[in-house]
DOFI-583726 format. One line per field, with one value per atom (N, C-alpha, C): residue number from 1; atom name; x, y, z. Coordinates in nm, 4 decimals, always signed. Layout:
<pts>
seq = c(NUM, ...);
atom = c(CA, ...);
u = c(X, ...);
v = c(Y, ...);
w = c(Z, ...);
</pts>
This chain:
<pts>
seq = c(1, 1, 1, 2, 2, 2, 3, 3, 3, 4, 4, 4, 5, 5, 5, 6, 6, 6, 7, 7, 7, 8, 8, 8, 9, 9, 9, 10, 10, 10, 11, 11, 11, 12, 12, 12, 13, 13, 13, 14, 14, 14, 15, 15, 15, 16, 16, 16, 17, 17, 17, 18, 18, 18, 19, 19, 19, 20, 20, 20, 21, 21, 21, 22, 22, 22, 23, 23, 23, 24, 24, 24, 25, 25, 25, 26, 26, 26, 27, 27, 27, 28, 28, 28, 29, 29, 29, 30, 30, 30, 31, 31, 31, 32, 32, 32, 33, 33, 33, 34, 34, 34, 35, 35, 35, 36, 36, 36, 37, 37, 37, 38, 38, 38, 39, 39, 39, 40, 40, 40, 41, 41, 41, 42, 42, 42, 43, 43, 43, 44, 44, 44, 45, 45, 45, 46, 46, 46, 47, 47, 47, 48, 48, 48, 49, 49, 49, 50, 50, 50, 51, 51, 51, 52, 52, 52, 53, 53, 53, 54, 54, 54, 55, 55, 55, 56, 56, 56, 57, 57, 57, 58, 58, 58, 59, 59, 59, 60, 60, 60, 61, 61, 61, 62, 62, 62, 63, 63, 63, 64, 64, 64, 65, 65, 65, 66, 66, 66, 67, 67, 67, 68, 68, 68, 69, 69, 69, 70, 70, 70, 71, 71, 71, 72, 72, 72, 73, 73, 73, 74, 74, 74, 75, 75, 75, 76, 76, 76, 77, 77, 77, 78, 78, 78, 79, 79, 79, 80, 80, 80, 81, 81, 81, 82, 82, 82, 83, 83, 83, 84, 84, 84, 85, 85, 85, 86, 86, 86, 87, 87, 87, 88, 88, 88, 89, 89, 89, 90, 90, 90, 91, 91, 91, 92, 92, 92, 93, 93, 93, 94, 94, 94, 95, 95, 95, 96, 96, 96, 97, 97, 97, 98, 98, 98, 99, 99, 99, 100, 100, 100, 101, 101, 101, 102, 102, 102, 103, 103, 103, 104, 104, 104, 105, 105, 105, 106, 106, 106, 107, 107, 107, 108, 108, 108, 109, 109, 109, 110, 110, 110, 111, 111, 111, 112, 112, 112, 113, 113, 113, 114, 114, 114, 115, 115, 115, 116, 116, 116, 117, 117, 117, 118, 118, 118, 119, 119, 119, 120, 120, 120, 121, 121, 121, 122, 122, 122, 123, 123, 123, 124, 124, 124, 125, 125, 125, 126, 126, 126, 127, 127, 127, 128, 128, 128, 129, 129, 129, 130, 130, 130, 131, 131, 131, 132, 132, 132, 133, 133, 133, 134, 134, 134, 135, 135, 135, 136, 136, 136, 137, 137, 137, 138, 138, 138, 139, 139, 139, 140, 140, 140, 141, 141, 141, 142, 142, 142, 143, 143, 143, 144, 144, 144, 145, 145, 145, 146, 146, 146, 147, 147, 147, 148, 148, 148, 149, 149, 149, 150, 150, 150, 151, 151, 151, 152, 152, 152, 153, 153, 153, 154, 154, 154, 155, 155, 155, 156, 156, 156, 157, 157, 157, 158, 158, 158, 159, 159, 159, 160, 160, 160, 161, 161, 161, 162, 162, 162, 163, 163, 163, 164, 164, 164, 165, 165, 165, 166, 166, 166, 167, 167, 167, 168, 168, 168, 169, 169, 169, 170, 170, 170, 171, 171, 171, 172, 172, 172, 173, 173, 173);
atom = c(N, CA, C, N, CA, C, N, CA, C, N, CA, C, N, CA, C, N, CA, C, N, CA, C, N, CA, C, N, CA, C, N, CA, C, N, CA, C, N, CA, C, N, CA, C, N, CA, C, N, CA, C, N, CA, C, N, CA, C, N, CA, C, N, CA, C, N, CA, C, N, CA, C, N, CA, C, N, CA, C, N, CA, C, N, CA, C, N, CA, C, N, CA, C, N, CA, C, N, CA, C, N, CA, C, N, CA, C, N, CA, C, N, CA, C, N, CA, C, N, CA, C, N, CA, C, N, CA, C, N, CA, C, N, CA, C, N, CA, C, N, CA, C, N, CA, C, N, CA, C, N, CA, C, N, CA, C, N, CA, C, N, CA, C, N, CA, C, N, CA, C, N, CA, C, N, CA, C, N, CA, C, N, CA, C, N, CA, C, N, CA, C, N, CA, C, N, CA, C, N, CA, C, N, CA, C, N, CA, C, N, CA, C, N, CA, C, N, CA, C, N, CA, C, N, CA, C, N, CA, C, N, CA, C, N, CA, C, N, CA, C, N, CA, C, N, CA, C, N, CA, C, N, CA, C, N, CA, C, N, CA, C, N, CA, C, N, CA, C, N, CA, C, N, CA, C, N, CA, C, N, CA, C, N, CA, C, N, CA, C, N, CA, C, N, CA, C, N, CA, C, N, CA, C, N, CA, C, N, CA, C, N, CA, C, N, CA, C, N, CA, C, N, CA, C, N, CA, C, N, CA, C, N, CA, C, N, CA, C, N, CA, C, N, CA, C, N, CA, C, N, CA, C, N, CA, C, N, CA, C, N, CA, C, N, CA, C, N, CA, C, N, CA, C, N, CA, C, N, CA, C, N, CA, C, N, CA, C, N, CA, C, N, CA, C, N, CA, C, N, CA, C, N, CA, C, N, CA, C, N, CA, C, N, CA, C, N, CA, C, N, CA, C, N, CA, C, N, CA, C, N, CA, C, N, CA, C, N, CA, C, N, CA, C, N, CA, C, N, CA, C, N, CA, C, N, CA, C, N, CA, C, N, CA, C, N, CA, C, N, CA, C, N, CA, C, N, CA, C, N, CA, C, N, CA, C, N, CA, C, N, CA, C, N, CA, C, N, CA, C, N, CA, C, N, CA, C, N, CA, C, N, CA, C, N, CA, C, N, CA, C, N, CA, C, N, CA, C, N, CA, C, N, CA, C, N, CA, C, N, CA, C, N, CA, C, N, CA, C, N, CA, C, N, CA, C, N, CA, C, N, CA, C, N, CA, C, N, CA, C, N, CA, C, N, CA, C, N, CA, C, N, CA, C, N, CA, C, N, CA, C, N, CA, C, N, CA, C, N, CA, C, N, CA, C);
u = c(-3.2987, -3.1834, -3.2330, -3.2063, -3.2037, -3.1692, -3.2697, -3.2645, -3.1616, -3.0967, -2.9539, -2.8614, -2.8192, -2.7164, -2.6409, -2.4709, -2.4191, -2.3974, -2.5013, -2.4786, -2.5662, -2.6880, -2.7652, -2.7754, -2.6763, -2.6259, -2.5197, -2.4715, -2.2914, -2.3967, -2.3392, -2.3627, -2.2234, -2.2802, -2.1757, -2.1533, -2.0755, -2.0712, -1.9654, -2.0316, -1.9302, -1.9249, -1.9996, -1.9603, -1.9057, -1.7672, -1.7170, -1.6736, -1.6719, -1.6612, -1.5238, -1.4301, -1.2828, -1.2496, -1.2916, -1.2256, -1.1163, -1.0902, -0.9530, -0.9718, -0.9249, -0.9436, -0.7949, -0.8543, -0.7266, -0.6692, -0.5217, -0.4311, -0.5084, -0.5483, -0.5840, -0.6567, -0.7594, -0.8597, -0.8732, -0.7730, -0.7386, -0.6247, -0.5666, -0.4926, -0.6124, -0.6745, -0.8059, -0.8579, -0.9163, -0.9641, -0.8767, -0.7393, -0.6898, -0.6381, -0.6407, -0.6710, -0.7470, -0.9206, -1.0018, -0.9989, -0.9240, -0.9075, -0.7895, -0.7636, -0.6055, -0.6719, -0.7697, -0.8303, -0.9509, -0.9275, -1.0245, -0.9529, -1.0778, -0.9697, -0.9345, -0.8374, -0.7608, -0.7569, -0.7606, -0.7028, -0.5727, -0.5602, -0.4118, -0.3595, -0.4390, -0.3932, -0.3061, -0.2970, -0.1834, -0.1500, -0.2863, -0.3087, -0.2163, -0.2600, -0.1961, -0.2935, -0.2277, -0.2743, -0.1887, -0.1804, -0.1422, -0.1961, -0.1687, -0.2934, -0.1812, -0.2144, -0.1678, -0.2823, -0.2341, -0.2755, -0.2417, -0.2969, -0.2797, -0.3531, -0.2810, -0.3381, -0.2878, -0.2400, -0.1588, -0.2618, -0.2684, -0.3634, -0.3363, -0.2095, -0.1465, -0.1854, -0.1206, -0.2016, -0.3215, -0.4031, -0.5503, -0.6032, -0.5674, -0.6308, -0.5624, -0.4085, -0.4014, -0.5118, -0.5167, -0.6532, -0.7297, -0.8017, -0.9500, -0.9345, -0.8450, -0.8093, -0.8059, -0.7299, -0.6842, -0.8762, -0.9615, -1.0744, -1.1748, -1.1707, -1.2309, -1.3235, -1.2264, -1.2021, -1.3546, -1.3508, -1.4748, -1.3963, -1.4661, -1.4088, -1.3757, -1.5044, -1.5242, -1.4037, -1.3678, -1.2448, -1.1318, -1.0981, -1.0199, -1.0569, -1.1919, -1.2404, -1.2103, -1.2247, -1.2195, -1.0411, -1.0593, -0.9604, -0.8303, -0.9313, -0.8450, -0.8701, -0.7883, -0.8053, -0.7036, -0.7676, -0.7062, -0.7200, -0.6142, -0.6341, -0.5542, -0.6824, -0.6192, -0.4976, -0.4507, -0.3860, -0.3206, -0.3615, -0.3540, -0.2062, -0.1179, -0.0100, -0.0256, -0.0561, -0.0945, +0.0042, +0.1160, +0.2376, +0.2234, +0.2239, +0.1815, +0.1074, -0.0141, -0.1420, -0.0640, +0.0099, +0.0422, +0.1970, +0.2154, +0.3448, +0.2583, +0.1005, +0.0557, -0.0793, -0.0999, -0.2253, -0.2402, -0.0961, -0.0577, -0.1512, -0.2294, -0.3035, -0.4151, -0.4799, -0.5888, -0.5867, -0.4935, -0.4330, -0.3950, -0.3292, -0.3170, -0.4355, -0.5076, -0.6066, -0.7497, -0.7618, -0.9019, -0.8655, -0.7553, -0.8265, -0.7509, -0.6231, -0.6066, -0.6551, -0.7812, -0.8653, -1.0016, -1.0380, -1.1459, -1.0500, -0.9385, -0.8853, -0.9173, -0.8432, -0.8471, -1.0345, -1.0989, -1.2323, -1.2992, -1.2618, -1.2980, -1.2567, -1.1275, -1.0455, -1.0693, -1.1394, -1.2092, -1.3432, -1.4064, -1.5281, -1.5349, -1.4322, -1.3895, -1.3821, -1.3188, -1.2989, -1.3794, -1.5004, -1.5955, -1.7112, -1.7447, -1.7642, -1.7343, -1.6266, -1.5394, -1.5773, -1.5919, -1.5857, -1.7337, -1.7913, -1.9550, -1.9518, -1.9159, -1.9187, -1.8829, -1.7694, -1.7089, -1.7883, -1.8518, -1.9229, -1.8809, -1.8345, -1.7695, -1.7985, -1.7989, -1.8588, -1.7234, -1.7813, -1.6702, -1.7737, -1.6762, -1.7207, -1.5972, -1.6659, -1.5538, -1.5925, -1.4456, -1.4373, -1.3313, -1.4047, -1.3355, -1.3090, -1.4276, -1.3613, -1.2856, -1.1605, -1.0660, -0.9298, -0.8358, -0.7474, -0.6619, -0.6493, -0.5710, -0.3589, -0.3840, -0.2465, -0.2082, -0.3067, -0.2691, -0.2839, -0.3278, -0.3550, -0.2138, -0.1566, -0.0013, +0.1067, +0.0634, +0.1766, +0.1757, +0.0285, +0.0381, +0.0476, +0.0471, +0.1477, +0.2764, +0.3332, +0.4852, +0.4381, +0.3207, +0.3787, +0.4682, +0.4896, +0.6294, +0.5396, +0.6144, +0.5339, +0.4447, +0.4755, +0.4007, +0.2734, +0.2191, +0.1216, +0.0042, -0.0955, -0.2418, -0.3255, -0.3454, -0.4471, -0.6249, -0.6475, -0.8001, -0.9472, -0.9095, -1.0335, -0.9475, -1.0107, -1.0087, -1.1167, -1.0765, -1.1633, -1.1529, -1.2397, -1.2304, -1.2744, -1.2049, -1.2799, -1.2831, -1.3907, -1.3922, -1.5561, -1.5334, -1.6582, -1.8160, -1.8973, -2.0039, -2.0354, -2.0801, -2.0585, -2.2548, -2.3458, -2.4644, -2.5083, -2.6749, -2.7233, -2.6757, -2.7194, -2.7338, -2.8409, -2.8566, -2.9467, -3.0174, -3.1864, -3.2699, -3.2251, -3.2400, -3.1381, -3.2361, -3.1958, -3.2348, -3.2350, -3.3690, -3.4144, -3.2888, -3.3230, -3.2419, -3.3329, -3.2795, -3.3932, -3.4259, -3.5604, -3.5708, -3.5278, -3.4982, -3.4051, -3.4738, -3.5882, -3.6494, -3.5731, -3.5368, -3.4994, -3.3325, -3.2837, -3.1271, -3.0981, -3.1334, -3.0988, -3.1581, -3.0878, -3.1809, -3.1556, -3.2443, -3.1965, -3.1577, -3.0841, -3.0554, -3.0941, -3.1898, -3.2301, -3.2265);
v = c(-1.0567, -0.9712, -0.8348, -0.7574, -0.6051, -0.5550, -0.4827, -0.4232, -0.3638, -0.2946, -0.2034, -0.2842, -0.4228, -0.5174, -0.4789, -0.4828, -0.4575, -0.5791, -0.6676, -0.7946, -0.7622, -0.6654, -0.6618, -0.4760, -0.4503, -0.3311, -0.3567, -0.4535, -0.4791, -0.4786, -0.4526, -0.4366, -0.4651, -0.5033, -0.5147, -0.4027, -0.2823, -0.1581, -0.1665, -0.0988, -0.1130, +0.0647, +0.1234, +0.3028, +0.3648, +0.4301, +0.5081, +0.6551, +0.6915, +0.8643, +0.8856, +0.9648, +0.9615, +0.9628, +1.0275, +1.0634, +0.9680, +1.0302, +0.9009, +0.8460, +0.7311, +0.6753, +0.6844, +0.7528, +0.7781, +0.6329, +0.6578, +0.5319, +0.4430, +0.5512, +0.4968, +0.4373, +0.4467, +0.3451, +0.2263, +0.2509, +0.1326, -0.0104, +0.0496, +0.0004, -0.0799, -0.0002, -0.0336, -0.1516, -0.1388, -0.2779, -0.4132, -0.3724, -0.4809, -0.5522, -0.4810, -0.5561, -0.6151, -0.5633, -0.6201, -0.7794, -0.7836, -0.9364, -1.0190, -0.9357, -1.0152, -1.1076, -1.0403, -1.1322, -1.2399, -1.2173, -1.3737, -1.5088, -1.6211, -1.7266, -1.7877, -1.8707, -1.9422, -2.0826, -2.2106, -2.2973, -2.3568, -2.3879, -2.3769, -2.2412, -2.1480, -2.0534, -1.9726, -2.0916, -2.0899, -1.9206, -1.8789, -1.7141, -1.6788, -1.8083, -1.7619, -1.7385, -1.6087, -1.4605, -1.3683, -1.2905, -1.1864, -1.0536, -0.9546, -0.8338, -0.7034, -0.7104, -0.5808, -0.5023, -0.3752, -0.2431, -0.1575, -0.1529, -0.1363, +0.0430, +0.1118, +0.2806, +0.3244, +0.2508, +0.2930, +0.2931, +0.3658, +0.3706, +0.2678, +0.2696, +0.1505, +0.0379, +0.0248, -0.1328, -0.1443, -0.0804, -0.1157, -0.1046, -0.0351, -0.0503, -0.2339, -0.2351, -0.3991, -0.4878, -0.4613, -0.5356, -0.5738, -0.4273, -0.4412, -0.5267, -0.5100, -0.6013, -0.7428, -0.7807, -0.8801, -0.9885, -0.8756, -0.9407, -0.8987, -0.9295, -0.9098, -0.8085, -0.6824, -0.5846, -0.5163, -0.5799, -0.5167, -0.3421, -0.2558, -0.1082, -0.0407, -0.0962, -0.0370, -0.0686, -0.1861, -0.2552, -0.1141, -0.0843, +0.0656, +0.1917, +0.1797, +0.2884, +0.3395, +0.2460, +0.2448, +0.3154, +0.4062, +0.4829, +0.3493, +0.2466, +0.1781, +0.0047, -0.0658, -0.2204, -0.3201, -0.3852, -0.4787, -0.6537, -0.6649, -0.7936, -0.8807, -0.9941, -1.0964, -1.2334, -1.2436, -1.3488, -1.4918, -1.6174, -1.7031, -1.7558, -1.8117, -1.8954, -2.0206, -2.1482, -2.2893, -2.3210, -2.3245, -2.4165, -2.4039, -2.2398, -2.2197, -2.3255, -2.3084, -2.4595, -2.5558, -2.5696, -2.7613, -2.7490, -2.6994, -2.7523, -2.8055, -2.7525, -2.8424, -2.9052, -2.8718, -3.0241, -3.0475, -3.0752, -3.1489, -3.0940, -3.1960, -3.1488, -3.0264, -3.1353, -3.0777, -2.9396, -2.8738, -2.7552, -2.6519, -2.7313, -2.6552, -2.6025, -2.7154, -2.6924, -2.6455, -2.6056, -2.6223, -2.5157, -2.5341, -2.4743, -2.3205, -2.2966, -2.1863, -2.0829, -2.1213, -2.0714, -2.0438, -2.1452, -2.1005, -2.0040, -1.9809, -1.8927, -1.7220, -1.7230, -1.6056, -1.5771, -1.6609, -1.5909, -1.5300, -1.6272, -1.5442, -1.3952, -1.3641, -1.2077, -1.1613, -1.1963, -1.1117, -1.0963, -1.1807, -1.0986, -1.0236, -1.0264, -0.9783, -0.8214, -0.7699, -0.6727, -0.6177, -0.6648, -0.5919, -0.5725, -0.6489, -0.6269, -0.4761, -0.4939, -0.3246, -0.2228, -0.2708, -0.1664, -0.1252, -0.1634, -0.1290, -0.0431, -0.1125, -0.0644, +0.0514, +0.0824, +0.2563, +0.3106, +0.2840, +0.4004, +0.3613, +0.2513, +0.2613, +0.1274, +0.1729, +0.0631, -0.0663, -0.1558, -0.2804, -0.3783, -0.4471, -0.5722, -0.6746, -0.7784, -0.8665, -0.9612, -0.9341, -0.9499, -1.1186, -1.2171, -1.3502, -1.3711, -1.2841, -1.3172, -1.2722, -1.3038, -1.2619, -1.4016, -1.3577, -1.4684, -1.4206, -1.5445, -1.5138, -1.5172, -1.5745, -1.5175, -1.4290, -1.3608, -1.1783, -1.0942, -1.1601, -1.0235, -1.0379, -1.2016, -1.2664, -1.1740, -1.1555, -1.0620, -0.9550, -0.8727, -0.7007, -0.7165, -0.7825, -0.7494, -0.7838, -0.8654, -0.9062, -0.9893, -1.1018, -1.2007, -1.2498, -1.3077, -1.4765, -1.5630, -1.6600, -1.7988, -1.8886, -1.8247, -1.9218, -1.8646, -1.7207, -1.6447, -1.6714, -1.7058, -1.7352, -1.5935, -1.5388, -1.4197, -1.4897, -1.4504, -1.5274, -1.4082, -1.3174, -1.2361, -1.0757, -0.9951, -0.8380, -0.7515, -0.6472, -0.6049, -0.4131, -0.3765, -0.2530, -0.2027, -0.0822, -0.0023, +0.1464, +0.2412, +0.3518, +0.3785, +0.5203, +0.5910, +0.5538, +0.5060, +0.4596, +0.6249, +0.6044, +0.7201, +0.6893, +0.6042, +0.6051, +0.4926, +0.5120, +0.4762, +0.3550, +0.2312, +0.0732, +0.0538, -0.0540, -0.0733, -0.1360, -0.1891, -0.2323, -0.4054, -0.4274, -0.5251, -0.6833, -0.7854, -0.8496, -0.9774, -1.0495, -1.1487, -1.2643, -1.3204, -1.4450, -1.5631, -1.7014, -1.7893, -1.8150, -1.8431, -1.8338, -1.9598, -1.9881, -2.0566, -2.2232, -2.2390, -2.3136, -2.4025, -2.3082, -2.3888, -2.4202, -2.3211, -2.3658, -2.4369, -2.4883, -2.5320, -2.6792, -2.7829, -2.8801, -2.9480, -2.9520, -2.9743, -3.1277, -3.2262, -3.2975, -3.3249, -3.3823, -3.4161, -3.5507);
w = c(+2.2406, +2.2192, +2.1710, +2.2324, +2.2012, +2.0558, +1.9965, +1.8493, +1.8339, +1.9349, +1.9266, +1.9587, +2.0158, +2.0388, +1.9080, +1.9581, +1.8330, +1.7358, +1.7786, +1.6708, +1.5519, +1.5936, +1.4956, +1.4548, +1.4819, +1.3881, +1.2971, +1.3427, +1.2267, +1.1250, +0.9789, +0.8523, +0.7902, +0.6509, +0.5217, +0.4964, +0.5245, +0.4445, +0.3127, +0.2502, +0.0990, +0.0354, +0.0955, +0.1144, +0.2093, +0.2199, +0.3090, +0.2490, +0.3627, +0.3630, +0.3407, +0.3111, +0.3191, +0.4162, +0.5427, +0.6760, +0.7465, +0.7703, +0.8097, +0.9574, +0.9701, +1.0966, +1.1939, +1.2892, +1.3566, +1.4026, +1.3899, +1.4841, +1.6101, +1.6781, +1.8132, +1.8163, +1.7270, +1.6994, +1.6629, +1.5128, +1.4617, +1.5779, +1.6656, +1.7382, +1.8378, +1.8765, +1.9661, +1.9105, +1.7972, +1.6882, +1.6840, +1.7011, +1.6456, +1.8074, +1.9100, +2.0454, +2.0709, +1.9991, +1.9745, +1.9795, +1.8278, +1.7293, +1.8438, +1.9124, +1.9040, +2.0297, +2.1312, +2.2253, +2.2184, +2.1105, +2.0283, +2.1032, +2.0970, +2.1341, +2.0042, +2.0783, +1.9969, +2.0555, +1.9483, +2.0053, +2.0530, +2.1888, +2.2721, +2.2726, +2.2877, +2.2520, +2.1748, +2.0761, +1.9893, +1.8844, +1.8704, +1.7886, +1.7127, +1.6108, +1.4536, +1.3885, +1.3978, +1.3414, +1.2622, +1.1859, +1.1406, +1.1320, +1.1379, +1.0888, +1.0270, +0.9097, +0.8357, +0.8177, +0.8917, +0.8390, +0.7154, +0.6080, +0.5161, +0.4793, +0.4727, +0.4694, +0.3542, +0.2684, +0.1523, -0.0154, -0.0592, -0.1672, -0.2679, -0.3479, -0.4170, -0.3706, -0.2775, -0.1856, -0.1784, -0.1272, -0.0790, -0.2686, -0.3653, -0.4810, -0.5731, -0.5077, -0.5409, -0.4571, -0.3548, -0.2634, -0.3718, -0.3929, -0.4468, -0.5624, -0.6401, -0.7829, -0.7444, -0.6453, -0.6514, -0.5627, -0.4486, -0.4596, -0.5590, -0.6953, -0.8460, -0.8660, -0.8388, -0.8516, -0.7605, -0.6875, -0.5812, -0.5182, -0.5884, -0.5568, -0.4576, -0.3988, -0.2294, -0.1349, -0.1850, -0.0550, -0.0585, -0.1703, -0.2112, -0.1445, -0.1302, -0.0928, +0.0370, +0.1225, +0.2733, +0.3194, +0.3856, +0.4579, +0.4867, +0.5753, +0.6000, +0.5361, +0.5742, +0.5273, +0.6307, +0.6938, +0.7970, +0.7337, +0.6127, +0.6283, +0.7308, +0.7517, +0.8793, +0.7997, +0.8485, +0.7733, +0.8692, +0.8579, +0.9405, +0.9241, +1.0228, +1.0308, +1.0264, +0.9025, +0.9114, +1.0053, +0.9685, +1.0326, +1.1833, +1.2357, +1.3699, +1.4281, +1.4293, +1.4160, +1.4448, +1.3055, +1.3016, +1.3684, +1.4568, +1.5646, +1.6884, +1.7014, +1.8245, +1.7644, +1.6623, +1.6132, +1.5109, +1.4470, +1.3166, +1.1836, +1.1128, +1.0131, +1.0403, +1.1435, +1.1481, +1.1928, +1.2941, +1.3212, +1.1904, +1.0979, +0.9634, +0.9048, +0.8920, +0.7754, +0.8066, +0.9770, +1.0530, +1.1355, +1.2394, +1.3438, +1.3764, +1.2698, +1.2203, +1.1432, +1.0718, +0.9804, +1.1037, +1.1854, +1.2544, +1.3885, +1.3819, +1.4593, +1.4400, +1.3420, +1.2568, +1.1863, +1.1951, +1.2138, +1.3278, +1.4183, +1.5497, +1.5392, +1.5226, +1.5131, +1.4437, +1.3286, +1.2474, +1.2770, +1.3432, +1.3815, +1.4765, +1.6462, +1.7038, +1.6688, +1.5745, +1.4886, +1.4453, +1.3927, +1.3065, +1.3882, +1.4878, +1.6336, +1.7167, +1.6929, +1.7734, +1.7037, +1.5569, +1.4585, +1.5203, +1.4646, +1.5149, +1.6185, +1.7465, +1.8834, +1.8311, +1.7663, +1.7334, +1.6416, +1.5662, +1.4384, +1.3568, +1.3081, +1.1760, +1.1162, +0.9644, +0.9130, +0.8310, +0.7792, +0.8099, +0.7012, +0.6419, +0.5277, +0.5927, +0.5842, +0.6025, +0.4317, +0.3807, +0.2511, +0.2400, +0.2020, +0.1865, +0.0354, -0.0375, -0.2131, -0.2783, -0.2702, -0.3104, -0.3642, -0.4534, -0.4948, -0.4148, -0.3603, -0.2087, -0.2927, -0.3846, -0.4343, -0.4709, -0.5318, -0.5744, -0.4433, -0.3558, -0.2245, -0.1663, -0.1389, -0.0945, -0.1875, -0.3053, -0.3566, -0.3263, -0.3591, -0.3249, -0.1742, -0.0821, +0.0546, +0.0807, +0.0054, +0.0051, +0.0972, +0.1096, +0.2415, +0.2211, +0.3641, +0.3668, +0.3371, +0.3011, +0.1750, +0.3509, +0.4267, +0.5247, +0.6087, +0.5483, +0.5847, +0.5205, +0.5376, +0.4526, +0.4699, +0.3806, +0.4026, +0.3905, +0.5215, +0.5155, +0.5083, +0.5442, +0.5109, +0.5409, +0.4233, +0.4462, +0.4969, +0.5634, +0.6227, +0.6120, +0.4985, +0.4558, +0.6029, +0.6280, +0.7758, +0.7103, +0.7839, +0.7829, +0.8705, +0.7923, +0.8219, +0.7609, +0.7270, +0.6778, +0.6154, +0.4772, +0.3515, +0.3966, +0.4177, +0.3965, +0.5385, +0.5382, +0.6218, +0.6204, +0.7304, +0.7365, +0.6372, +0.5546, +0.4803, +0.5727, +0.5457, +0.6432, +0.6492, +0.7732, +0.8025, +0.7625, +0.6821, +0.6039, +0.7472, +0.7011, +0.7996, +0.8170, +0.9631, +0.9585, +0.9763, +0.9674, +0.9674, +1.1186, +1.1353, +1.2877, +1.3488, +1.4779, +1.5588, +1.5637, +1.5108, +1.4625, +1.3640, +1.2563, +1.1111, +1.1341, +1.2415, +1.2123, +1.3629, +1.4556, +1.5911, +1.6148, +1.6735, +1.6532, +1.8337, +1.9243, +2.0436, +2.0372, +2.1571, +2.1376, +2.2822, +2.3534, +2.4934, +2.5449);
</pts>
């Protein structure tokens, strides 16, 4: 795989520039996520765009008080539909395959982001009840990961090893 593949440029960015991210872009991104698969195609999903300072600073509080999430121009949290899921695969739809839904679309996303210049954290630590309040969800929305977007304020840091395909793959012949 190619050193420039945008798999191995995505980065954790946690510095952004103020510049604002135009609409079109952000719209672009979230077409991105939205063509993730899904199982049965079911794509319970949510995605709030969040451009509001109040809000994106309840964000940051509510994931323990990580600053940067604030920082970012913009913030796309994804938020999964259990029940969606479980009208076509009961539990396991709830508790599984709505959560591995909404990851796909979030990486989908941070994916695009890259492709565009812009840098992207996909942020899971957070109390997912204080983020449910500072967005006003409905009691049947799960917020599963945030995703600060903007401009990258500093370089990529040097990109930290993975284990080689050796230690994590195991063939089965």
């Amino acid at each position: 795989m190619a050193e420039t593949s945008v798999f191995r440029r995505r980065f954790s960015c946690r510095s952004f520039t103020a510049e604002p991210v135009p609409r079109s872009v952000i719209e672009d991104l979230l077409e991105a996520a939205r063509w993730a698969p899904s199982g049965g195609n079911v794509q319970p999903w949510r995605f709030l765009v969040v451009l509001d300072r109040a809000t994106r600073d309840a964000l940051a509080a509510a994931a323990w008080r990580q600053r940067f999430v604030a920082s970012a121009p913009v913030v796309i949290v994804v938020c999964a539909l259990p029940e969606l899921s479980a009208r076509t695969y009961g539990q396991r739809g709830r508790e599984l395959y709505c959560l591995q839904d909404t990851a796909a679309a979030t990486q989908n996303l941070l994916l695009a982001a890259t492709e565009l210049g812009l840098g992207t954290c996909w942020v899971g630590a957070f109390d997912e009840a204080a983020a449910a309040r500072a967005l006003r969800l409905p009691p049947d929305w799960r917020p599963v990961a945030m995703v600060p977007i903007g401009v990258p304020a500093t370089d990529p840091p040097p990109r930290r090893s993975r284990f080689p395909l050796s230690e994590v793959v195991v063939w089965l012949e």
